[in-house]
ZAZA-542294 format. One record per residue (C-alpha): residue number from 1; residue in one letter; z, y, x. Coordinates in steps of 0.001 Angstrom, whole numbers. Each point is the difference from the previous one (the first is absolute). Example, Ala and Ser with C-alpha at 12.3 -4.5 7.8 and 13.67 -1.06 7.14 Angstrom:
# residues 2
+-----+------+---------+---------+---------+
! seq ! type !      pz !      py !      px !
+-----+------+---------+---------+---------+
!   1 !    A !    7800 !   -4500 !   12300 !
!   2 !    S !    -660 !    3440 !    1370 !
+-----+------+---------+---------+---------+
//
This chain:
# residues 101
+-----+------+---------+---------+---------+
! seq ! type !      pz !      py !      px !
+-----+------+---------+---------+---------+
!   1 !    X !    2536 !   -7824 !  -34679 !
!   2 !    X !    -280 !    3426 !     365 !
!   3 !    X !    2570 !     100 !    3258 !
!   4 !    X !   -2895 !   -1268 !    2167 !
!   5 !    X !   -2400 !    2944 !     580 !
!   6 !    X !    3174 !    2133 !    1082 !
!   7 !    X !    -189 !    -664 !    3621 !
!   8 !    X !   -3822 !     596 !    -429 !
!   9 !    X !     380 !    3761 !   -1355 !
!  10 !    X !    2982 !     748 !    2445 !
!  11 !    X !   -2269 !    -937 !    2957 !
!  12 !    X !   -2914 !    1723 !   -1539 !
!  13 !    X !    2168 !    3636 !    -256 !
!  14 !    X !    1469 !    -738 !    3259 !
!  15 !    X !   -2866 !    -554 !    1640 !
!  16 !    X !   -1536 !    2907 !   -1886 !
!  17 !    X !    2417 !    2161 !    1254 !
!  18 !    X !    -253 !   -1228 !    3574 !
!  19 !    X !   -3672 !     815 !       7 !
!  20 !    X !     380 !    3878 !   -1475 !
!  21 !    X !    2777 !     631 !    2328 !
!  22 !    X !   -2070 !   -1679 !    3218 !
!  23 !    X !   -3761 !    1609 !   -1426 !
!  24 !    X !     857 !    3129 !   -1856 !
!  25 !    X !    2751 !    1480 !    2474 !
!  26 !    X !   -2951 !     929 !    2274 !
!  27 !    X !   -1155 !    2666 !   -2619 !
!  28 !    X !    3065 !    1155 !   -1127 !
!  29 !    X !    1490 !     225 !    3524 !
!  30 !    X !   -2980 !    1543 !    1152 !
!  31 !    X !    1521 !    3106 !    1663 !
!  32 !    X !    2396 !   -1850 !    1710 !
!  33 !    X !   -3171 !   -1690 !    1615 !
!  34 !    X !   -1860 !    3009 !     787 !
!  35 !    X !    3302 !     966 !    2178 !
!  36 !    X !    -473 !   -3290 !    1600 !
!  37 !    X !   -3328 !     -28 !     876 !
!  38 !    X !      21 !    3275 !    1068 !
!  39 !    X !    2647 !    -665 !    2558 !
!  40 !    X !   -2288 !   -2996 !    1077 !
!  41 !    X !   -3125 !    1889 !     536 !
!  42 !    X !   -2322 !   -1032 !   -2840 !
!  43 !    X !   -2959 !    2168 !     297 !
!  44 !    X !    1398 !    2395 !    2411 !
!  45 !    X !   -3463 !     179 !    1023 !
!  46 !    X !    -696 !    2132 !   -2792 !
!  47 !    X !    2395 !    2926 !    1208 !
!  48 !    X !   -1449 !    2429 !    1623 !
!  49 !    X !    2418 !    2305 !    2757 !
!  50 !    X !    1006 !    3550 !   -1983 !
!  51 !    X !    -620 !    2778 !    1667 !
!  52 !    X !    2463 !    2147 !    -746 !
!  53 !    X !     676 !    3663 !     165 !
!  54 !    X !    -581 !     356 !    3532 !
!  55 !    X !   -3110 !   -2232 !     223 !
!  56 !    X !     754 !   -3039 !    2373 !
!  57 !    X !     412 !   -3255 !   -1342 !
!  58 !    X !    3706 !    -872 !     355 !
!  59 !    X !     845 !     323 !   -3057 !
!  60 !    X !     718 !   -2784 !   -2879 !
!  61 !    X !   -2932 !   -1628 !    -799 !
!  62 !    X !   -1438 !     729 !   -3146 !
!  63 !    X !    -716 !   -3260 !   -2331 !
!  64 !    X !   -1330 !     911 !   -3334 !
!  65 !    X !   -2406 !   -2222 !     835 !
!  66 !    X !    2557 !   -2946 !     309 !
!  67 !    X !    1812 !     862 !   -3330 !
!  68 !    X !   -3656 !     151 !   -1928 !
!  69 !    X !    -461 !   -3575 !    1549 !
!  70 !    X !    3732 !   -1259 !   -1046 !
!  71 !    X !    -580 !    1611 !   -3942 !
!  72 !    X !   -3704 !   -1854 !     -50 !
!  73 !    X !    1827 !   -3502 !     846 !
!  74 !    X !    2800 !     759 !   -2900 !
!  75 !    X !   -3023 !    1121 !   -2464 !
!  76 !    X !   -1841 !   -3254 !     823 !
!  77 !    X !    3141 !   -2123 !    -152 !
!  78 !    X !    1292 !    1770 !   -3523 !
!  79 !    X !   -3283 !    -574 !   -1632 !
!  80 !    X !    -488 !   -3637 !     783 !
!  81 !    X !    3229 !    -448 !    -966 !
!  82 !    X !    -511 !    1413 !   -3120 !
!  83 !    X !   -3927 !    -859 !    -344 !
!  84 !    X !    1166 !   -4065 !    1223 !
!  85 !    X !    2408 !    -455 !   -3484 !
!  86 !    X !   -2958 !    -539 !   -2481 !
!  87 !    X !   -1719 !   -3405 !    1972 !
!  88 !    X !    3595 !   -1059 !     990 !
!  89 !    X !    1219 !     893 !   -3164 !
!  90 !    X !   -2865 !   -2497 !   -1403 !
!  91 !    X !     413 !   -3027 !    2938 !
!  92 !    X !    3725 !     275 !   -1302 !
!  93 !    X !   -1213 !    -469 !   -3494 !
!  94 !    X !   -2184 !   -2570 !     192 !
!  95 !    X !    1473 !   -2335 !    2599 !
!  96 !    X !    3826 !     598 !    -482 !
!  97 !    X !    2214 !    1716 !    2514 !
!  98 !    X !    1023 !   -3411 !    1903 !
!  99 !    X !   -3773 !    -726 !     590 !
! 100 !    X !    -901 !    3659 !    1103 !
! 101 !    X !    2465 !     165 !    2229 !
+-----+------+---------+---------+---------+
//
């Protein structure tokens, strides 16, 4: 009967899919992010006011700072990403996708 682990590997790519589109669309839509949380404020704290030509603090503020802290969080999150495959690569291995799931 080789019709009855069909449904089985339909729900397995399905739900494979489901989980790269929900758990990898954070990396790859990363700059779409960035524009997010930097409308929301994360880590404005780390601006600092620009000075300017003139000298008074008006101006834009200037967040290098902010966009160091934004590229450390998608270094961390690329490398675990990549770094996490080997031991889930090995759970999926030895218990079966169903069971690791």
């Amino acid at each position: 009967m080789a019709g009855q682990g069909l449904p089985l590997h339909v729900a397995t790519l399905l739900t494979g899919l489901l989980e790269c589109l929900g758990f990898a669309g954070v990396l790859f839509g990363w700059p779409s992010l960035v524009f997010v949380f930097k409308n929301e404020d994360y880590f404005k704290d780390l601006c600092g006011p620009d000075a300017g030509p003139i000298g008074n603090a008006t101006g834009q503020a200037d967040c290098k700072a902010q966009d160091e802290r934004f590229s450390l969080i998608f270094t961390l999150g690329s490398f675990m990403n990549n770094f996490m495959t080997f031991p889930t690569g090995y759970i999926f291995d030895r218990f079966k996708t169903t069971v690791a799931r």
